[in-house]
SERO-4910 file (N, C-alpha, C, O; in steps of 0.05 Angstrom, whole numbers):
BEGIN
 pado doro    nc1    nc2    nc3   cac1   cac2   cac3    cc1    cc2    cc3    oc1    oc2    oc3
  Unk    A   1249   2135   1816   1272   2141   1832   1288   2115   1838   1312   2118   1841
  Unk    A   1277   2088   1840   1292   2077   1849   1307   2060   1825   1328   2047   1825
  Unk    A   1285   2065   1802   1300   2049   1773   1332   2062   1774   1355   2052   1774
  Unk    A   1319   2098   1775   1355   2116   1770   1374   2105   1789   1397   2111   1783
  Unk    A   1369   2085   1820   1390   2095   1837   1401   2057   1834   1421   2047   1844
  Unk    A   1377   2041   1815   1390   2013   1804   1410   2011   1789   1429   1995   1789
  Unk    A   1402   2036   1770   1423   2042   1742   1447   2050   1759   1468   2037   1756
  Unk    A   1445   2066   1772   1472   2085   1772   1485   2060   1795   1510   2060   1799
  Unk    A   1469   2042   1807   1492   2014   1823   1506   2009   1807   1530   2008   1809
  Unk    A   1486   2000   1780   1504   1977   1755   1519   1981   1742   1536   1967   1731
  Unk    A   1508   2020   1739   1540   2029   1716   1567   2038   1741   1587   2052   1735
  Unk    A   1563   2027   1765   1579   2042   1788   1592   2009   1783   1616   2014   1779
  Unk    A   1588   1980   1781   1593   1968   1786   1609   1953   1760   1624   1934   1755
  Unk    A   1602   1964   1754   1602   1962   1714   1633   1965   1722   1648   1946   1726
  Unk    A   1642   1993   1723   1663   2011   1718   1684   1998   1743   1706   1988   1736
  Unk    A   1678   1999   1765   1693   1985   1779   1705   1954   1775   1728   1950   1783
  Unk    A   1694   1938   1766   1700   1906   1752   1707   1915   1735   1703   1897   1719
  Unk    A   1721   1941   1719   1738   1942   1693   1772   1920   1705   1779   1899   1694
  Unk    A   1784   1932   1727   1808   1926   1741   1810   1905   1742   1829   1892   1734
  Unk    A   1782   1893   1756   1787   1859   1764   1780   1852   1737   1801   1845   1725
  Unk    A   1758   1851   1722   1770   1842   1690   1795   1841   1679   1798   1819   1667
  Unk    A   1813   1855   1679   1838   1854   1675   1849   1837   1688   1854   1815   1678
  Unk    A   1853   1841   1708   1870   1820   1729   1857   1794   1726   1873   1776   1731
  Unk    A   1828   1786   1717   1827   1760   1708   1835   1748   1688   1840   1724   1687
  Unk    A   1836   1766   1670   1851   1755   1645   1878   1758   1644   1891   1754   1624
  Unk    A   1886   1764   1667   1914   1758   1665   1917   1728   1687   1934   1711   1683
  Unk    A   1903   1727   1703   1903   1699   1728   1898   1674   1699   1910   1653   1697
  Unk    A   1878   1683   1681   1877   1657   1668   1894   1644   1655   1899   1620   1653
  Unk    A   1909   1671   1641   1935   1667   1630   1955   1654   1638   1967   1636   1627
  Unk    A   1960   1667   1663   1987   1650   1673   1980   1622   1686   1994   1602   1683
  Unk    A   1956   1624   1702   1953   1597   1723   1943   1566   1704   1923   1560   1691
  Unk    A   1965   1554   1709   1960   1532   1685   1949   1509   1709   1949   1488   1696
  Unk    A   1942   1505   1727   1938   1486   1745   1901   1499   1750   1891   1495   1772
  Unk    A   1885   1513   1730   1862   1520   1736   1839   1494   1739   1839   1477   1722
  Unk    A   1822   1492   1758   1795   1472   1756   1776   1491   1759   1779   1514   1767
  Unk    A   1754   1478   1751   1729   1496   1760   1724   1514   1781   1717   1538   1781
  Unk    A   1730   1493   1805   1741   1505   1837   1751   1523   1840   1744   1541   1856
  Unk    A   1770   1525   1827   1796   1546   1837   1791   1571   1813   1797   1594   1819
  Unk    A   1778   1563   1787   1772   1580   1770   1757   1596   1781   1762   1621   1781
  Unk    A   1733   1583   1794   1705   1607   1805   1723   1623   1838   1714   1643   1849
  Unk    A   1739   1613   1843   1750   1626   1865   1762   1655   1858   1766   1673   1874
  Unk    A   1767   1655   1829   1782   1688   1825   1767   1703   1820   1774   1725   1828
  Unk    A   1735   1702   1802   1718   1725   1802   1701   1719   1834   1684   1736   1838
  Unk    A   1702   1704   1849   1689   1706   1873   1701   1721   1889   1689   1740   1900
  Unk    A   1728   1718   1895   1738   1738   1910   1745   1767   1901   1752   1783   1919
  Unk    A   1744   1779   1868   1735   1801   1867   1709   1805   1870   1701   1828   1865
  Unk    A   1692   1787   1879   1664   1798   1874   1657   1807   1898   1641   1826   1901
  Unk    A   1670   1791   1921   1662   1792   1945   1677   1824   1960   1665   1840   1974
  Unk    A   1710   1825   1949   1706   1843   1955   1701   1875   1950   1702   1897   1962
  Unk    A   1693   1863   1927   1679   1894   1916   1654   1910   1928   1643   1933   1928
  Unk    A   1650   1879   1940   1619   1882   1961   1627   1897   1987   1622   1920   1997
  Unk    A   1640   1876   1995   1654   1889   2023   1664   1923   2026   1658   1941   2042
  Unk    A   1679   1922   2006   1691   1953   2006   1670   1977   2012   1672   1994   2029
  Unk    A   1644   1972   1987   1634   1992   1989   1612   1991   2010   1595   2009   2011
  Unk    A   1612   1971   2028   1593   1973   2053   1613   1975   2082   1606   1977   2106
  Unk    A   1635   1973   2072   1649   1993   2087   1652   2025   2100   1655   2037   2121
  Unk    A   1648   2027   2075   1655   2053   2066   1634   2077   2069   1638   2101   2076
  Unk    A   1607   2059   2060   1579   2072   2074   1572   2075   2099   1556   2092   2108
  Unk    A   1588   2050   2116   1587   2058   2151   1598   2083   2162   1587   2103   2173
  Unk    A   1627   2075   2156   1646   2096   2156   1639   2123   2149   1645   2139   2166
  Unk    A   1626   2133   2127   1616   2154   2121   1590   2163   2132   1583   2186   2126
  Unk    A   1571   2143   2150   1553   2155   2168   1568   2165   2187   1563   2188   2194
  Unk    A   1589   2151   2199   1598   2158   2226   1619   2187   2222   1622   2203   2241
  Unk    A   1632   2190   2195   1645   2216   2197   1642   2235   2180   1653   2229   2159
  Unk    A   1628   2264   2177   1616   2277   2156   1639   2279   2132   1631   2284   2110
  Unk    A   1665   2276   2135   1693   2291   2126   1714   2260   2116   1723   2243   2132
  Unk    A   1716   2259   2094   1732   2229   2096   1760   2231   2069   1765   2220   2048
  Unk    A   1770   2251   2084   1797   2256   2076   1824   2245   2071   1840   2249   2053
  Unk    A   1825   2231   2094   1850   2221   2095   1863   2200   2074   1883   2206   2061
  Unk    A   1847   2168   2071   1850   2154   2065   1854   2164   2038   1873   2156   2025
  Unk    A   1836   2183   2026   1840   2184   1988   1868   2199   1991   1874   2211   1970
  Unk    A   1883   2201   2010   1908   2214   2005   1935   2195   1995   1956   2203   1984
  Unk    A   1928   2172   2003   1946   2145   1998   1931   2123   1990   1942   2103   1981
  Unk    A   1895   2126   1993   1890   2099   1976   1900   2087   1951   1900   2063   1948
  Unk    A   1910   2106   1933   1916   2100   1907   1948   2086   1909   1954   2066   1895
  Unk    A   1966   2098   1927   1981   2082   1934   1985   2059   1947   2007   2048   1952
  Unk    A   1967   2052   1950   1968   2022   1964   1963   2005   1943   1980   1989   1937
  Unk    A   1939   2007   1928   1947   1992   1910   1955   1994   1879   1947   1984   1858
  Unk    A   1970   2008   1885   1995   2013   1862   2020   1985   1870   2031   1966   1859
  Unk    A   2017   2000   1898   2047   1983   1915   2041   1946   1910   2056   1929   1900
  Unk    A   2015   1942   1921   2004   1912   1918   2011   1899   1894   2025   1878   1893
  Unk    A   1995   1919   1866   1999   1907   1839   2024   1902   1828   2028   1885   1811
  Unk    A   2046   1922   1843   2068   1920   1826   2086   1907   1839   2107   1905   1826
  Unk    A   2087   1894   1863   2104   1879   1878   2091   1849   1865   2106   1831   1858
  Unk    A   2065   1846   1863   2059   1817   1842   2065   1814   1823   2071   1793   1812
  Unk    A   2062   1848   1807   2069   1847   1778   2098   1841   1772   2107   1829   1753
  Unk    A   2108   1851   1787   2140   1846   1790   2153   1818   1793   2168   1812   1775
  Unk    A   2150   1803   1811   2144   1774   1821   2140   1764   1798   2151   1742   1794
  Unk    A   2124   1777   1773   2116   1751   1752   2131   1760   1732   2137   1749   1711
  Unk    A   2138   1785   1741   2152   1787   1710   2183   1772   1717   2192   1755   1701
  Unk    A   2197   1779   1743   2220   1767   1749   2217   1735   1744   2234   1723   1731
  Unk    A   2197   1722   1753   2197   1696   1757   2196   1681   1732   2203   1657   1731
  Unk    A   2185   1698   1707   2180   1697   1684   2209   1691   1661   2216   1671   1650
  Unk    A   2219   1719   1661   2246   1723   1654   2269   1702   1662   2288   1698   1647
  Unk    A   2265   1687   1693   2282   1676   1704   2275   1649   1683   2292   1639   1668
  Unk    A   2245   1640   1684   2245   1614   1670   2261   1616   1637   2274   1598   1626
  Unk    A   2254   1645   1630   2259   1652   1600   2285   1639   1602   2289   1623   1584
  Unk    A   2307   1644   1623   2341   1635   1619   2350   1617   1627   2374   1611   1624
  Unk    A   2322   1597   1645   2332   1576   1646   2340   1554   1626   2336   1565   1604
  Unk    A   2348   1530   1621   2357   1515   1607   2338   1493   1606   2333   1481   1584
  Unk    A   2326   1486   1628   2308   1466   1627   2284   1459   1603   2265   1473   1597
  Unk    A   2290   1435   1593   2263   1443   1570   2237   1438   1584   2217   1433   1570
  Unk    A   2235   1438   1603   2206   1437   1605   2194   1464   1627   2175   1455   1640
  Unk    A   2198   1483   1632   2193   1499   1653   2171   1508   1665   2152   1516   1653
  Unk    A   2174   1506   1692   2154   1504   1712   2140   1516   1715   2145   1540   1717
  Unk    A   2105   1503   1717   2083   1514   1717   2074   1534   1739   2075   1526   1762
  Unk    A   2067   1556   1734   2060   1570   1760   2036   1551   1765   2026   1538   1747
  Unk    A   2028   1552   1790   2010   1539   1807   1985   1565   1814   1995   1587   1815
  Unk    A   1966   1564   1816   1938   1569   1836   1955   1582   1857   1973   1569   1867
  Unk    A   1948   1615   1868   1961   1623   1896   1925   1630   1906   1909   1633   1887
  Unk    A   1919   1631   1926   1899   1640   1937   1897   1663   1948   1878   1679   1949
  Unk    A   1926   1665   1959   1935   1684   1976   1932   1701   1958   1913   1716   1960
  Unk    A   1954   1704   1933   1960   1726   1911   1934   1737   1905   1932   1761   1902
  Unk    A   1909   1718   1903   1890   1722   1888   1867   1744   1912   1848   1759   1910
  Unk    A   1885   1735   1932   1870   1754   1960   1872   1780   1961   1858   1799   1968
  Unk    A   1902   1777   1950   1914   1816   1955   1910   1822   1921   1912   1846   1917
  Unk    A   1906   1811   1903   1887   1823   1872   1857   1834   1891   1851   1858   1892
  Unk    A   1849   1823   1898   1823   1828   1907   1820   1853   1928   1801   1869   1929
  Unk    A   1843   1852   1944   1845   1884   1957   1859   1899   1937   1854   1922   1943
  Unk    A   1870   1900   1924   1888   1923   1916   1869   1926   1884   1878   1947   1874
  Unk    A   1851   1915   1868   1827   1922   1853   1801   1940   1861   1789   1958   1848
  Unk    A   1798   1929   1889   1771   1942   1905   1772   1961   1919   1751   1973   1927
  Unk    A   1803   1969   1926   1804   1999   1940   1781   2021   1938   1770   2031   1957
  Unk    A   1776   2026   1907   1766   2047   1895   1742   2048   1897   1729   2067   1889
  Unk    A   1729   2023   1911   1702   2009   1915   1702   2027   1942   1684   2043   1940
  Unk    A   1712   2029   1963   1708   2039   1984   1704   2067   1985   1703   2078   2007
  Unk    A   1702   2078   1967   1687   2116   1957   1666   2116   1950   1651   2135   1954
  Unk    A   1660   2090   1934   1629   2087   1923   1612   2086   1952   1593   2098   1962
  Unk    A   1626   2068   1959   1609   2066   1996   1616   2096   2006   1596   2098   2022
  Unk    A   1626   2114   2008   1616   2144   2019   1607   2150   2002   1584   2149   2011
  Unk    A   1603   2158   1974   1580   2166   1963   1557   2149   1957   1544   2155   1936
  Unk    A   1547   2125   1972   1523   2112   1975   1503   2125   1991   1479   2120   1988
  Unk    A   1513   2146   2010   1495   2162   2036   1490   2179   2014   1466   2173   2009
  Unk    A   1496   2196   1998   1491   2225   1982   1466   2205   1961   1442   2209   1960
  Unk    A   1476   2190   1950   1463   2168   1926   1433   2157   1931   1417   2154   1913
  Unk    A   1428   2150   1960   1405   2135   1976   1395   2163   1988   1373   2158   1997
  Unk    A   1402   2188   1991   1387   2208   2015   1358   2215   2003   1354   2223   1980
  Unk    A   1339   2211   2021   1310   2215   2012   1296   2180   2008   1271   2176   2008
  Unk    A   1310   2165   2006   1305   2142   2007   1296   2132   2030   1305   2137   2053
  Unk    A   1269   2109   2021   1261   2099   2054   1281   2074   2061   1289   2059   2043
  Unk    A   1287   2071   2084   1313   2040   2090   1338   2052   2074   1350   2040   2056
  Unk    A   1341   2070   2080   1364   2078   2070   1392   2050   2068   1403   2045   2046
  Unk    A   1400   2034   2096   1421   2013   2098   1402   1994   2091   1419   1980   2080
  Unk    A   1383   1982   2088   1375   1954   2068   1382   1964   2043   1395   1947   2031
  Unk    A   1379   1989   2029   1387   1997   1997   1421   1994   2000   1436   1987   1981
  Unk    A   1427   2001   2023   1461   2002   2020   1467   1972   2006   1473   1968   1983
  Unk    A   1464   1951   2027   1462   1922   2023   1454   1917   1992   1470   1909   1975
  Unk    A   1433   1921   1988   1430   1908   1963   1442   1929   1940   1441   1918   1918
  Unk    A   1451   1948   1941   1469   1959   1924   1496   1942   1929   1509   1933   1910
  Unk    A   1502   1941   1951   1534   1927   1951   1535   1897   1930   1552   1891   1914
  Unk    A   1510   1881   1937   1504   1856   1926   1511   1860   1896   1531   1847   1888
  Unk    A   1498   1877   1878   1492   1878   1860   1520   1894   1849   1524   1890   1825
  Unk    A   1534   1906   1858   1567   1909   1858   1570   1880   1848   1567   1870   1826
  Unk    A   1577   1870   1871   1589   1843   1875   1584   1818   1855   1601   1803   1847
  Unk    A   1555   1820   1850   1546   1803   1828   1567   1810   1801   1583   1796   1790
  Unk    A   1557   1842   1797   1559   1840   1765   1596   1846   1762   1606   1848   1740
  Unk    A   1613   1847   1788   1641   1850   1783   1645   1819   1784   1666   1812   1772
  Unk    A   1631   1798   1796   1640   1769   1796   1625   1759   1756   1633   1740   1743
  Unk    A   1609   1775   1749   1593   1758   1724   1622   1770   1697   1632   1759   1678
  Unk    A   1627   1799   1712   1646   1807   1689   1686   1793   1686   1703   1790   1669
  Unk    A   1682   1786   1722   1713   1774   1717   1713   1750   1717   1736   1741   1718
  Unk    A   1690   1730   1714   1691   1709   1698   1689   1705   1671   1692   1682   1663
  Unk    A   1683   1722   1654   1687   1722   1634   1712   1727   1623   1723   1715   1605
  Unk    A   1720   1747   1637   1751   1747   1636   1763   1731   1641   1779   1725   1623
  Unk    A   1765   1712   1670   1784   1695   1670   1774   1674   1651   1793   1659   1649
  Unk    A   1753   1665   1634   1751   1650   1615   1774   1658   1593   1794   1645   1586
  Unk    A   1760   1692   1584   1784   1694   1553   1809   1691   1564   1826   1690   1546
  Unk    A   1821   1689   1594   1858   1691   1599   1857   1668   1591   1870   1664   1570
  Unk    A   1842   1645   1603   1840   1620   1593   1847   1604   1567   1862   1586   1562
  Unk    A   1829   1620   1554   1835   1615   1528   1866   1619   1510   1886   1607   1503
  Unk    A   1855   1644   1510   1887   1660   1511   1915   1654   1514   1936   1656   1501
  Unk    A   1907   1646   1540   1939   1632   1559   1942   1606   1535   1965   1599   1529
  Unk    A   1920   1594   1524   1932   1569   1508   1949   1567   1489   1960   1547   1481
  Unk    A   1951   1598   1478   1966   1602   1455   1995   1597   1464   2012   1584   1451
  Unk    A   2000   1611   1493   2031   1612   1513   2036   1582   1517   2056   1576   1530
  Unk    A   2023   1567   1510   2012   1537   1528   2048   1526   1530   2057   1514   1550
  Unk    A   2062   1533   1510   2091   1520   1511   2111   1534   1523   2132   1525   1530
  Unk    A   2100   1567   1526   2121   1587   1529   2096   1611   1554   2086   1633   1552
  Unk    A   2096   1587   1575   2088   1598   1605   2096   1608   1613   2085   1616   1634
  Unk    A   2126   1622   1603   2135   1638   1621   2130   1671   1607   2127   1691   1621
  Unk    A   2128   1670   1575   2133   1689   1568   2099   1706   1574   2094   1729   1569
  Unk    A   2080   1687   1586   2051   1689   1589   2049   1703   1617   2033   1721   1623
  Unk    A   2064   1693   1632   2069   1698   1662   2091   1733   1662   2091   1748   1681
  Unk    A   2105   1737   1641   2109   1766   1645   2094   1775   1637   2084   1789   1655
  Unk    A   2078   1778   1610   2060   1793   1599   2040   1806   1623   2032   1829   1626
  Unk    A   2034   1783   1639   2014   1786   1662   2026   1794   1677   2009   1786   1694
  Unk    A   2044   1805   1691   2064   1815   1710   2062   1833   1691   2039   1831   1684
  Unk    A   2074   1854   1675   2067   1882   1666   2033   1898   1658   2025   1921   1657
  Unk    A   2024   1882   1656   1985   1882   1653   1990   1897   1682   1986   1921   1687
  Unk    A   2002   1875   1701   1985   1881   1725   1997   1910   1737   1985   1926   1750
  Unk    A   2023   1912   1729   2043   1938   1740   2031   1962   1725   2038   1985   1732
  Unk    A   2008   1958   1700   2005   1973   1688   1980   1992   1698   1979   2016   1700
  Unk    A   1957   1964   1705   1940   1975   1722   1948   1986   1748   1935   2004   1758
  Unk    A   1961   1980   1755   1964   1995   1785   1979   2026   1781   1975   2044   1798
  Unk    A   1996   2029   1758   1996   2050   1747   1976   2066   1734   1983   2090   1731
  Unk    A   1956   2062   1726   1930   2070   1718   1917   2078   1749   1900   2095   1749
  Unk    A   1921   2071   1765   1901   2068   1792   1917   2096   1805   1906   2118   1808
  Unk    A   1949   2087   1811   1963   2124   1819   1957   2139   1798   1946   2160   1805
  Unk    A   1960   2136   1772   1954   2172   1759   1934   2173   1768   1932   2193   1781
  Unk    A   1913   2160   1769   1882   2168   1774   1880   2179   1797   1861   2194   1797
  Unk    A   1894   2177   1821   1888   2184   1841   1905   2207   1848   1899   2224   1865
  Unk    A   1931   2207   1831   1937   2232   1832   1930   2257   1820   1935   2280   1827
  Unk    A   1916   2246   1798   1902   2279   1779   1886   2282   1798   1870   2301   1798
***
């Protein structure tokens, strides 16, 4: 019983770090100012909050049998998040495309940006946390299994969007002269997922 309820964390965690995979390989792409530091800072903060969300979400769902509301606009939120960044990069992108300057300006490392990727990726994480009570019932320590299910979220969405932000990395080198045309590509990626995230939530 508890091998089945390890598996079904990892393929729960698997599937969820699809999004932030994406969005790392698009952060690698555009951010030309990356160090190790700031590199491990973008699968950490999806990792972390992939964690958070779904031990959220398992509280929340002890305390109310019925958890309706929020899946009525979660999907809209971060639709709205992705595409106001995705937008931002594609505008900021296009703008460099017409500037004149031969050398045009590097996007920089945002932390912030990389804060609201990290909420508007993990929304979907916060359902896994109400179906963690149905997932654990019959289980002894039911909230120590919550915990280390969230961990193990968190791990394998930080092991998968470092790999990602490695290949943007890579990737982005090909743009290495033409940063801007790298920085829209990643501005429609990201408008794309967040369009992937509303149909989903609206079927």
């Amino acid at each position: 019983m508890t091998v089945g309820i390890l598996l079904s964390v990892i393929l729960s965690g698997v599937s969820l770090a699809m999004d932030a995979f994406a969005v790392s390989i698009c952060d690698g792409m555009v951010y030309r100012n990356l160090n190790k530091r700031k590199g491990v800072l973008i699968p950490l903060t999806f990792g972390v909050f992939q964690a958070i969300m779904p031990i959220i979400g398992f509280y929340v769902g002890l305390a109310f049998s019925r958890i309706d509301v929020f899946d009525e606009f979660d999907h809209w939120i971060a639709f709205a998040l992705l595409f106001v960044i995705g937008a931002k990069m594609v505008y900021d992108g296009a703008k460099e495309l017409r500037a004149k300057e031969e050398e045009p300006k590097i996007k920089e490392f945002s932390f912030p940006e990389v804060l609201v990727q990290g909420i508007a990726t993990s929304i979907d994480a916060l359902f896994v946390g109400f179906s963690l009570n149905s997932m654990l019932e019959g289980v002894s320590n039911v909230q120590l299994w919550a915990w280390i299910s969230v961990c193990i979220i968190g791990v394998v969405t930080f092991a998968i969007s470092l790999v990602g932000l490695i290949a943007g990395v890579n990737f982005g080198k090909l743009f290495r002269k033409k940063a801007s045309i790298a920085e829209i590509v990643g501005g429609v990626v990201l408008i794309g997922i967040g369009l992937k995230i509303l149909i989903e939530g609206l079927i």
